[in-house]
C-alpha positions, 0 to 999 in steps of 0.5 A, a space after each residue: 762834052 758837057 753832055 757827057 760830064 752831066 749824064 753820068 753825074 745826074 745816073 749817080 744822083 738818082 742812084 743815089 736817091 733810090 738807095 736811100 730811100 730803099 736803105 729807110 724801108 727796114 727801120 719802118 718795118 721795124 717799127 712796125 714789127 712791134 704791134 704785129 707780134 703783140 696781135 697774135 699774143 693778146 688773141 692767144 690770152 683770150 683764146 684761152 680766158 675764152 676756154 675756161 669760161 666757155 667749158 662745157 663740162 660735162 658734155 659726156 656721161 660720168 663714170 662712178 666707180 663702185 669698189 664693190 661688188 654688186 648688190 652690197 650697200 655701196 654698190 645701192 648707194 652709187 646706183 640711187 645716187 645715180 637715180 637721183 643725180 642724172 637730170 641735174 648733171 645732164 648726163 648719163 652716169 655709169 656705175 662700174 664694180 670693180 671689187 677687190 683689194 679691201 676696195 683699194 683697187 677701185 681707187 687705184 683705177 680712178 687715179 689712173 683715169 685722165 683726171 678730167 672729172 669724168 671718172 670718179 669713185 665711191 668710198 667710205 671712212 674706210 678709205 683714210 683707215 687704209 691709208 692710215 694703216 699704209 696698205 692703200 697702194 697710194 698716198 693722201 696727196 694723190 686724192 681730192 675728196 670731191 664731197 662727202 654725202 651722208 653718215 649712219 651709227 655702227 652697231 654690234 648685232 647678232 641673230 636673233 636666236 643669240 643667246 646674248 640678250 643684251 651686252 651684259 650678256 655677250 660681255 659676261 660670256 667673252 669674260 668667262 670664254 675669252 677668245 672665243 666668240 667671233 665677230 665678222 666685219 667689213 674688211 681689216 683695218 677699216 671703220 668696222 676693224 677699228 670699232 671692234 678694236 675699240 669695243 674688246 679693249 674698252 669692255 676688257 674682253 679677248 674676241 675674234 675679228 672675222 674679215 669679210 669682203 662687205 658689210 652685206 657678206 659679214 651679215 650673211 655670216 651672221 644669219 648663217 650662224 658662222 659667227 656669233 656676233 658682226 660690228 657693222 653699218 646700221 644701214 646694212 642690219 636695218 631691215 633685218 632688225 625690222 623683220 626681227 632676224 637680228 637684234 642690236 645689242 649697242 651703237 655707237 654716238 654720244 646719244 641713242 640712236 632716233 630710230 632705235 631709242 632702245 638700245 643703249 649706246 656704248 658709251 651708256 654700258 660702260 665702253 667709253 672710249 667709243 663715241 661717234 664712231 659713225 660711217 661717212 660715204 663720199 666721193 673722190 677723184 684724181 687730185 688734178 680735176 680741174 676747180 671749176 669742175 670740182 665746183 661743178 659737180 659739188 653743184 650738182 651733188 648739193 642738188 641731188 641730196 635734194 632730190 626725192 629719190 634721194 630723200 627716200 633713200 635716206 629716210 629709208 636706210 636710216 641715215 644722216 646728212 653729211 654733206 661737205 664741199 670739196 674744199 671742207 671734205 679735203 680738210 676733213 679727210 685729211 685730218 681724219 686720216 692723220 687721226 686715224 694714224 694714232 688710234 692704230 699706233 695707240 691700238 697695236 
């Protein structure tokens, strides 16, 4: 009887046991949920530290959009950047044309790139001009200015045949026959518009401002005896000055011209208001390129304007270095571009 008193009692205890001891096993399991999720979180911070310091960038080649035709001053400047460029990027570079829109449409096709930095595009002061003026399709804030590269003086020229021997010359004449010499440039509302706005208003005359595609078409006018006179980049008149096909009747600067100590500034004739009314050429990209790439390619860019190649070109073309980096040519676009925003509300 005592047997069958204590068999049941002895099933119960065990029971008992066992079911304490399974009932603890969650709270360790707890305890040790702790460090398991913490594991994969700390290789997921690393994993990530890992990607920035181990990008590669740029493992493909670099697209230069030229918003340009092909053969003008731009598209020679991005296609001898390129030259002088591609061994320290490591990397092919492509230079694309796509023309149009005063230039606007080369810019519109960057900013719709994968703002990765492999798509960036080419531009000049004109660049803030247009977006002063409201006639670029996008806004400041939607651009970084990766860097600017280099600079040259504006001049008004005319053919060599031109009557107008000096700027007294074309001067008298505008005065006595107001409205009808006309003067081609690069583009409306760009850096050639505002340094002819500026000449007719600083010298008192009445002229005609001819819009033409490029520098390279407003020089053809030129030569072709469609105009009379073209406010324009040196760099686009050099070589013809060279060959006497075209004469320089002023620059712009505080100072002459080195390479043409002869001709008189603005400023030296009497048209103060004209100073260092220069072009500066850079690049620029989708606001969202990454940092550590816009460094990358400023690195890049900063060994290139070294390079012979580039030297030559320089030299060349006549031009002056005006490098900036990234975080100076983003200040510096953007207080031009507020700048300009007063000149064509003091101009109109």
């Amino acid at each position: 009887m005592l047997k069958k008193v204590l068999l049941p009692s002895l099933v119960l205890l065990l029971m008992s046991i066992l079911l304490i001891g399974c009932g603890s096993e969650p709270t360790n399991e707890t305890q040790n949920e702790t460090p398991n999720e913490e594991t994969p979180q700390n290789s997921g911070n690393e994993q990530a530290q890992e990607d920035v310091s181990t990008d590669d960038y740029p493992n493909e080649p670099l697209n230069i959009i030229i918003p340009f035709s092909p053969g003008v001053a731009g598209d020679t400047f991005v296609r001898t950047f390129a030259r002088a460029a591609e061994s320290y990027l490591g990397q092919n570079i492509v230079p694309i044309n796509r023309d149009g829109g005063s230039g606007m449409i080369g810019v519109v096709e960057a900013l719709n790139a994968d703002p990765d930095g492999y798509t960036i595009v080419y531009q000049s002061s004109t660049l803030p001009y247009k977006l002063a003026a409201g006639e670029a399709p996008f806004e400041t804030s939607d651009l970084v200015a990766i860097s600017t590269i280099n600079a040259d003086y504006q001049v008004l020229a005319v053919r060599d045949d031109s009557p107008f021997e000096t700027f007294e010359d074309f001067k008298k004449y505008a005065e006595e026959n107001p409205g009808k010499l006309n003067i081609s440039g690069s583009g409306s509302k760009g850096t050639n518009h505002v340094l002819y706005m500026k000449m007719v208003e600083g010298a008192g005359i009445e002229a005609n401002y001819v819009t033409y595609a490029g520098g390279s078409q407003s020089l053809t006018a030129v030569l072709g005896g469609e105009v009379d006179a073209l406010v324009g980049s040196s760099s686009v008149v050099n070589q013809y000055v060279d060959t006497g096909e075209v004469r320089i009747l002023a620059v712009t600067g505080n100072e002459r011209a080195e390479n043409r100590p002869d001709i008189p500034t603005f400023k030296e004739l009497g048209v103060t208001n004209i100073e260092d009314e220069f072009i500066w050429r850079g690049f620029f990209g989708h606001k969202d390129i990454p940092q550590e790439r816009l460094e990358k390619l400023n690195e890049i860019i900063g060994q290139a304007i070294q390079d012979p190649i580039w030297l030559e070109y320089m030299e060349a073309q006549n031009q002056m270095n005006f490098y900036k980096d990234a975080t100076e040519a983003t200040d510096f676009f953007n207080n031009f571009t507020e700048d300009a925003k007063v000149i064509f509300e003091n101009l109109e």
